[in-house]
N, C-alpha and C positions, 0 to 999 in steps of 0.2 A: 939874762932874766933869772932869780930866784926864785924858787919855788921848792920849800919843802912839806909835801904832804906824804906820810908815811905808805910807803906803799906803791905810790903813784910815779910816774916819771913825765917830765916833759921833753918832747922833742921838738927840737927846730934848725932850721938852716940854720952853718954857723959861715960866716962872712964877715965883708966889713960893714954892710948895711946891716942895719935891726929888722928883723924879722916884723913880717906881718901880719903872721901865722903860724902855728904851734901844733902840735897834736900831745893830748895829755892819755896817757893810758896804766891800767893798771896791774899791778902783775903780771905782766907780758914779757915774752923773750922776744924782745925786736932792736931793730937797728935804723937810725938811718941812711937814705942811701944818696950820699951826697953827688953823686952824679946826675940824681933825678930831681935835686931840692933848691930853692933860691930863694931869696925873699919873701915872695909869694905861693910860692910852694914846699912845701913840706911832703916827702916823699920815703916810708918807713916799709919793712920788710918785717913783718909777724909769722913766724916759725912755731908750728904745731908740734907736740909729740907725735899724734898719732895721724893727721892729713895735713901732713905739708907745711905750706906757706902760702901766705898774700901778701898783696899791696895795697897800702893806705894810703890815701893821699890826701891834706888838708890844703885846700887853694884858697886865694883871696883875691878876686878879680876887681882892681879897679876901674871906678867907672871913668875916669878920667885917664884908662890908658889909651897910648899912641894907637896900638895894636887894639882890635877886637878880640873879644876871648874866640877860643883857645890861644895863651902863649906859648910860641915858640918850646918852653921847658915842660907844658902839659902836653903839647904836640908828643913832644920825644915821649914821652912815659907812657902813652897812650900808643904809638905805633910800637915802643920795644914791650910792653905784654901784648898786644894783639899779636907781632911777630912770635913770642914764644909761647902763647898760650895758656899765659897767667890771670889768674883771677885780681881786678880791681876796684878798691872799692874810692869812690872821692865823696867829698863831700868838700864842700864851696861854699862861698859868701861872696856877693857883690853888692858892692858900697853905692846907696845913691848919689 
């Protein structure tokens, strides 16, 4: 996906499927973190100067999945910050 806004960066799962979900942010030192990211989710790590770090997480739950939300890949990301203690933030979309 292209996108050049000065300033701004987009992030998304990289695969062989098209993302269905993104997070655009700006001037931020962050990454994502592809062990916690897939089509439907986007999962990025924001690193402070002066407190730390967080988790973003941009999800897109369809309604027409097999699975009821939470998937399996919010499951994981949802027990490894509760296991370690980390601050997270999601934000979602569910498609009628």
């Amino acid at each position: 996906m292209g996108l050049n806004i000065p300033g701004y960066n987009l992030y998304s799962a990289r695969g062989k499927e098209i993302s269905r979900t993104c997070f655009l942010g700006r001037n931020m030192n962050a990454c994502v973190l592809p062990g916690f990211s897939c089509r439907d989710i986007v999962a990025i790590l924001i690193m402070y100067i002066e407190e730390g770090a967080e988790f973003v997480c941009s999800a897109y739950l369809p309604f027409d999945s097999e699975d009821p939300p939470p998937s399996r890949e919010m499951e994981k990301l949802l027990r490894y910050c509760e296991n370690e203690n980390l601050r997270l933030i999601v934000r979602s979309q569910c498609t009628p």
